[in-house]
N, C-alpha and C positions, 0 to 999 in steps of 0.2 A: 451755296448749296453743295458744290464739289467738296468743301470742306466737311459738311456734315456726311457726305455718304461716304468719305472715306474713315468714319469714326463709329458705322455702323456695318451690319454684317459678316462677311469672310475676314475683313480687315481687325475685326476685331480678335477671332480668334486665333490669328496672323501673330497680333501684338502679346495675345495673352491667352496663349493655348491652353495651360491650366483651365478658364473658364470652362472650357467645353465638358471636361470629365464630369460633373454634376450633372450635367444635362442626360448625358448621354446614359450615365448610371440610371440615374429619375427613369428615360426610357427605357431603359433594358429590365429596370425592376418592374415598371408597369405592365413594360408585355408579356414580362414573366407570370404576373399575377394574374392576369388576363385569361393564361393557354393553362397556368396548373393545375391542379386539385388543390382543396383550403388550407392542407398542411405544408404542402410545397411552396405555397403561396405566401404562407408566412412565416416560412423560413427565407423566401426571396425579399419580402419588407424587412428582415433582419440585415439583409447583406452590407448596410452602410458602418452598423453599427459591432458585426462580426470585423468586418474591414479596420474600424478604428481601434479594436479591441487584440487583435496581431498585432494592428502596428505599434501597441503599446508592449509586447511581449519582444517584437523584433528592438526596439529600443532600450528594454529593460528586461532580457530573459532574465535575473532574479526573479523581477514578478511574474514568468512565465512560469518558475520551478517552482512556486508557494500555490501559481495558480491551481497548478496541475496536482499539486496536494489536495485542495480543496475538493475540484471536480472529481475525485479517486471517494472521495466519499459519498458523493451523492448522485453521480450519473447514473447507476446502476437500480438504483429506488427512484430517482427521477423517470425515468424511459416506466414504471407501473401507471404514470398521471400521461404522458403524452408518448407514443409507441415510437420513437425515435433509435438509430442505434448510438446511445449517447456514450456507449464507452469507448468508441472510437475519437469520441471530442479530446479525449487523455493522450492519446498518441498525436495529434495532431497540435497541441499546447504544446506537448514537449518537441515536438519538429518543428513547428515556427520557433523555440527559443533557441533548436540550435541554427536555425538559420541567420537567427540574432547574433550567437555563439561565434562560429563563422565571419560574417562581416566585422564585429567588431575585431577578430583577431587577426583576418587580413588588413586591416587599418594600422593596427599597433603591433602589429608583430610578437605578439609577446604569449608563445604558446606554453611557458615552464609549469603555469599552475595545472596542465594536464600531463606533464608528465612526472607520473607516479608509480607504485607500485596496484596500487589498487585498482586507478583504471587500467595499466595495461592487463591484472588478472581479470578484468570486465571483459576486455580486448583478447585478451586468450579463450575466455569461455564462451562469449558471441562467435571466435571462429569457430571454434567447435561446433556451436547450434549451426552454422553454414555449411558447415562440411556434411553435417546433416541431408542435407539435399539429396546427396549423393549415396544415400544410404536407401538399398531398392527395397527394403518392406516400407518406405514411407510411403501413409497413404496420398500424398498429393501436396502440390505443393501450395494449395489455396488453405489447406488443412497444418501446414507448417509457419503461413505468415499469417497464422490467426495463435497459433498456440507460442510460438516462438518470444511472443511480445510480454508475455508476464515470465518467463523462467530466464531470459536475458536482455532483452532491448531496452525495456524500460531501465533497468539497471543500466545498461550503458550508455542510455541519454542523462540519465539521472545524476548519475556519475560527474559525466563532463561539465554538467549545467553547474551543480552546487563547485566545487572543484575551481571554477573558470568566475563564479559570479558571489557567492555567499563566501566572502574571503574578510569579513570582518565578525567580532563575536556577537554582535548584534541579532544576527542571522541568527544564532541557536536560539535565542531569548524569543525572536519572532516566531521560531518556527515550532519550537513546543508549546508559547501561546496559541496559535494557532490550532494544533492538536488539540489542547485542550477545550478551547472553547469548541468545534464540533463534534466533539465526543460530548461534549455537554447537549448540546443540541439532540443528538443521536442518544443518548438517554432518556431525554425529557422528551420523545417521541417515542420511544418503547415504554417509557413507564405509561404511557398514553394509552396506549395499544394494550397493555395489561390491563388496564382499571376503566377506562375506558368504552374501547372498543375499537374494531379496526372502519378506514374510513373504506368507500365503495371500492376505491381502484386497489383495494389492498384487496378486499373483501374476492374482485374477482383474481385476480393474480394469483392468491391461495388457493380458490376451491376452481374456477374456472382452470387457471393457467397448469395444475398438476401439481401443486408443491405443497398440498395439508399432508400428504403423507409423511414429508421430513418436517414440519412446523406445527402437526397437530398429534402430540403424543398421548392416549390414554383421554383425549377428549381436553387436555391444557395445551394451550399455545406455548409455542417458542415462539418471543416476540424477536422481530425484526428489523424495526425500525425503521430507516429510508437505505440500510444500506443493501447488497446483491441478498443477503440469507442470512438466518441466524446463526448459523458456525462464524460468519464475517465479524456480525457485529457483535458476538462472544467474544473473541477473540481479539478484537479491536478494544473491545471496552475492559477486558482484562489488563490489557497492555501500558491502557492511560492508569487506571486504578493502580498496577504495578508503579508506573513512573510519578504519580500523583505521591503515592508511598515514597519513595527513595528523596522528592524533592521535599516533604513535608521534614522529614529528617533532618534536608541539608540546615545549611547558614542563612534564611531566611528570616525579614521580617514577620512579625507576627500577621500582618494582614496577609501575607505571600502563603502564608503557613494554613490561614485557615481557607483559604482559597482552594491550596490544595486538596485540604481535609473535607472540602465540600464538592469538588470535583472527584478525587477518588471514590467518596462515597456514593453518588452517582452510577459513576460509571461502573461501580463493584455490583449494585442491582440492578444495572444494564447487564451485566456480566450472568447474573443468578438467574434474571428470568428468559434469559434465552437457551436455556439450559441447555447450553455445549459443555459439555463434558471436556473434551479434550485442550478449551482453551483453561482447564485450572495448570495444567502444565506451563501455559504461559506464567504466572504466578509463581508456583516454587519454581522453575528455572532459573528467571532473574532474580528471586527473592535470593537463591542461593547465591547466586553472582555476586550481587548486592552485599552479602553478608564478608564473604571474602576477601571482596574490592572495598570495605569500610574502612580496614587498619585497625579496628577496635577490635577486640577480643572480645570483651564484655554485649557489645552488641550481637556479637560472631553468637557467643555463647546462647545468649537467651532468645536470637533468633532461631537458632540451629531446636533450641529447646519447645518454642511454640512451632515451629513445623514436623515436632516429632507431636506433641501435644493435638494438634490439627489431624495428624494422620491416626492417631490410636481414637480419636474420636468418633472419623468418619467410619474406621475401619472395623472396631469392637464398639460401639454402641452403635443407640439408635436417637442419639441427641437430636433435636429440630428434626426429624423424617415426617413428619407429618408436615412441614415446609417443602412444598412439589421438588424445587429448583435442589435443594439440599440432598433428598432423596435421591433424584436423577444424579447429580454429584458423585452420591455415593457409591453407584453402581459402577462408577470408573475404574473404580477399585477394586471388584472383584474379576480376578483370572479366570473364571467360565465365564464370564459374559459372553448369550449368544453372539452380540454385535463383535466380540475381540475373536472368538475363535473363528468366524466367516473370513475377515480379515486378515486369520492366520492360514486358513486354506488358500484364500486368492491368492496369499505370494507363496505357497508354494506350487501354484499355478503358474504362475511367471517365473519362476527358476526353472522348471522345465522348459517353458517357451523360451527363453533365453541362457540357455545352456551352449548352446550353436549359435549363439548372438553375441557378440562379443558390444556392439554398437547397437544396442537396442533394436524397437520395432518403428521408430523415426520422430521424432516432435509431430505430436497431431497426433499418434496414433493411439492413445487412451484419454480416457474421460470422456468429458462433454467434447470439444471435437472429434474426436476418434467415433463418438456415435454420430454425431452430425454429418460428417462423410467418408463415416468407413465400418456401419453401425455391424455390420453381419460378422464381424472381427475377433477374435477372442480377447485381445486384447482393450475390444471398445466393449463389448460384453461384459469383462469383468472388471469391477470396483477395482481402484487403484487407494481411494482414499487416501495416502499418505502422498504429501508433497516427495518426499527422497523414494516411494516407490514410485511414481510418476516419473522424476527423475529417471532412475535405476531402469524401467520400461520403456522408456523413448528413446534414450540414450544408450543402454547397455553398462554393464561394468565397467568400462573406460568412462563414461561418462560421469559416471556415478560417484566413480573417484576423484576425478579432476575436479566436479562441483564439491565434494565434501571438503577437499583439499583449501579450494579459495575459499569456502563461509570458514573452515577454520582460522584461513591467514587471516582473515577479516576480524576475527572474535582475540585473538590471539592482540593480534595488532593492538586492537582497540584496547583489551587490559592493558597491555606497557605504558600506553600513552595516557591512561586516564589515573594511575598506579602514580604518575611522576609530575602531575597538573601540581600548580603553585594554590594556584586563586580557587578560593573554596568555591565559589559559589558555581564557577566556572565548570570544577571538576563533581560538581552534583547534577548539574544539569549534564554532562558528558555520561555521568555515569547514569542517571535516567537512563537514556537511550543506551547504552549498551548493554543494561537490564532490558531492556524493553526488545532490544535484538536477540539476547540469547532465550530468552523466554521464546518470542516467536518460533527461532529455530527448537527446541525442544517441543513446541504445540506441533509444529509442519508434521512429528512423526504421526500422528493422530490422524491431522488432515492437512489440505491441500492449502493451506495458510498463507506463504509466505510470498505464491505467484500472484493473490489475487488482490481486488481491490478494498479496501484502500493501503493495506499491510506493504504488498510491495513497491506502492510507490514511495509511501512515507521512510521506509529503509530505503531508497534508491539515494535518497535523501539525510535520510539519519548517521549512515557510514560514513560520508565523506565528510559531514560537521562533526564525527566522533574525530578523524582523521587530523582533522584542520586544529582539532583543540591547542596542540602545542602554538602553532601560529598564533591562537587567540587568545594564549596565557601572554606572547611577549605583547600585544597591541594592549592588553590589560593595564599589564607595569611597567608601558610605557606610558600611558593616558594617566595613572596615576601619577606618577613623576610629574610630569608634565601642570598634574593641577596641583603640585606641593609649591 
């Protein structure tokens, strides 16, 4: 009997303490469910399976930075079905991976793959947004670690993660599959929404939530998809259709090829019927790029010649205008447009305001934060629309310069490196994404592009595998060697 009662009880979680954490979990979730409200309640029956879901991010942040890709696309369309703040789940992915980041490098000591030039200009431009703080027109500092997160943080987790953890060329092949398959996704749910109809939590989000004014022009939808707004998913699905274009080109097989050719198409009439204007910039930016970074002449040429052929179309006829998306297009292009000259009054409303600003009016203080907690403002008052006026308005002319300075070492960079790649297939997928970044950067002057989601997570990502390509031409022609 003595023997049995020392095999039961306190003795046992004595011997095997682990057992107890279930238990104790089981009860802290029960009485959670108990005391909450039904949403809270089941986010509390979630906590085993969030729990095992970090610990796979703390063990492998690679799949913590492909995660944080994904969620960048659909938290923001997610939170319309269930009222959560789900885009905060994207800062929290990438902070348990660099906590993953972290451990494993106090383990192995081996901190060389972050240092670079690129994260330390991350690291130079995040101290900047900190030094921010200290800048007295900033509206507050709850209004700075809410806007702070897409114009640098995320860049500088993004940075470290890819950097420290995608160090083989596998990683880009994943991560533009990736891309593409939800941009596919994110079409074939706009083209839904077109032809269609929108479903109820869209239906209230539009008319209830305040937003048919920017998504119902003239009584036609800009469709939107699952992602934050149709400027997002314009511009996102221009991007793939761009990079879709550049890889259909490359040295692929033919099923690679038409794959392509049916993804960009896609994504080109995700692109149409959300009729953003400003992401066609996305398009001949990189298209331009593209043409450049070929090495062919004859392509140079007859690119250079259907983007002149494109512009005298849009610009002197009236080809397809009875096509909504086409028509809206074309209005991009005319110099009075009411929408360009408003645009052109508001900054010259901010050159006055910041004339005696050397450092802006503080991170947070225009746009959607700036109204959120600092609505009576001139600066939250008036439209910023442009990412680098946003910039230029938070930050000031010092600021303005410093950020234009790193995108450009960043763009710069990326030519040499993809200008001198061996392995074709290697240097098309590299050159993708660097079309695909300078397009972004030429959309941002339009709009507010490059901080949001999913655009700036996917580049927090996309630069450091443009970065890595040299690394991933020698792992190339060594792997082939290797199978001769």
């Amino acid at each position: 009997m003595a023997t049995l009662t020392n095999k039961v009880g306190s003795n046992v979680f004595r011997e095997k303490p682990l057992i107890i954490l279930p238990i104790l979990l089981a009860a802290c979730i029960g009485g959670l469910v108990g005391v909450l409200d039904l949403k809270w309640a089941l986010v509390a029956t979630m906590i085993p399976l969030i729990a095992l879901f970090f610990g796979k991010i703390i063990l492998n942040p690679a799949f913590g930075a492909l995660t944080a890709v994904v969620a960048s696309f659909v938290v923001l369309g997610f939170s319309r079905y269930i009222p959560y703040p789900w885009g905060l789940s994207v800062d929290i992915i990438l902070v348990i991976g660099w906590v993953g980041l972290l451990l494993k490098k106090i383990q192995d000591r081996d901190w060389s793959p972050l240092f670079n030039d690129i994260v330390w200009w991350s690291l130079v431009w995040y101290g900047y947004i900190l030094l921010e703080l200290v800048n007295p027109e900033m509206p507050g500092v709850a209004a700075w670690g809410y806007a702070m997160r897409g114009v640098g943080f995320y860049q500088l987790l993004g940075f470290n993660l890819a950097f420290a953890f995608l160090r083989h060329p596998k990683y880009m092949k994943y991560f533009i599959n990736l891309i593409l398959g939800i941009s596919v996704l994110g079409a074939l749910w706009g083209l839904k929404q077109q032809f269609i109809g929108l479903d109820a939590a869209e239906e209230y989000w539009l008319w209830e939530g305040g937003h048919a004014k920017e998504h119902v022009l003239h009584g036609v939808l800009r469709v939107f998809s699952f992602y934050s707004d149709a400027g997002q998913f314009g511009a996102s699905q221009a991007m793939v259709a761009l990079m879709c274009a550049v890889l259909f080109i490359g040295p692929f097989s033919w099923k690679s090829r038409f794959i392509y050719f049916l993804v960009g198409t896609l994504t080109l009439a995700g692109f149409l019927f959300s009729g953003t204007r400003g992401a066609a910039a996305v398009l001949l930016g990189g298209f331009v790029l593209y043409l450049f970074m070929s090495k062919n002449f004859k392509i140079l040429t007859a690119g250079l010649l259907l983007l002149g052929l494109t512009y005298y179309g849009l610009k002197n006829t009236y080809a397809l205008h009875s096509f909504q998306p086409v028509a809206r297009l074309r209005t991009a292009l005319d110099v009075n447009n009411p929408s360009l000259q408003a645009r052109l009054r508001n900054q010259q409303t901010f050159a006055q305001y910041l004339s005696s600003r050397p450092f802006g009016g503080g991170v947070g203080s225009s746009a959607y934060w700036g109204e959120r907690f600092n609505p009576n403002s001139l600066l939250a008052r008036t439209p910023t629309d442009s990412y680098y006026v946003r910039i230029w308005v938070e930050t000031g002319l010092v600021g303005i310069c410093l950020h234009l300075l790193m995108l450009g070492y960043f763009l710069g960079k990326g030519c040499g490196i993809v200008w001198h790649l061996k392995d074709q297939k290697l240097r098309y997928r590299a050159m993708a994404l660097l079309a695909a970044f300078f397009g972004i950067l030429v959309a941002s002057y339009g709009n507010q592009v490059y901080s949001q989601f999913p655009t700036g997570i996917i580049m927090a990502i996309a630069i450091p595998l443009i970065c890595m390509s040299p690394m991933y031409d020698k792992i190339i022609a060594e792997e082939k060697e290797k199978a001769l």
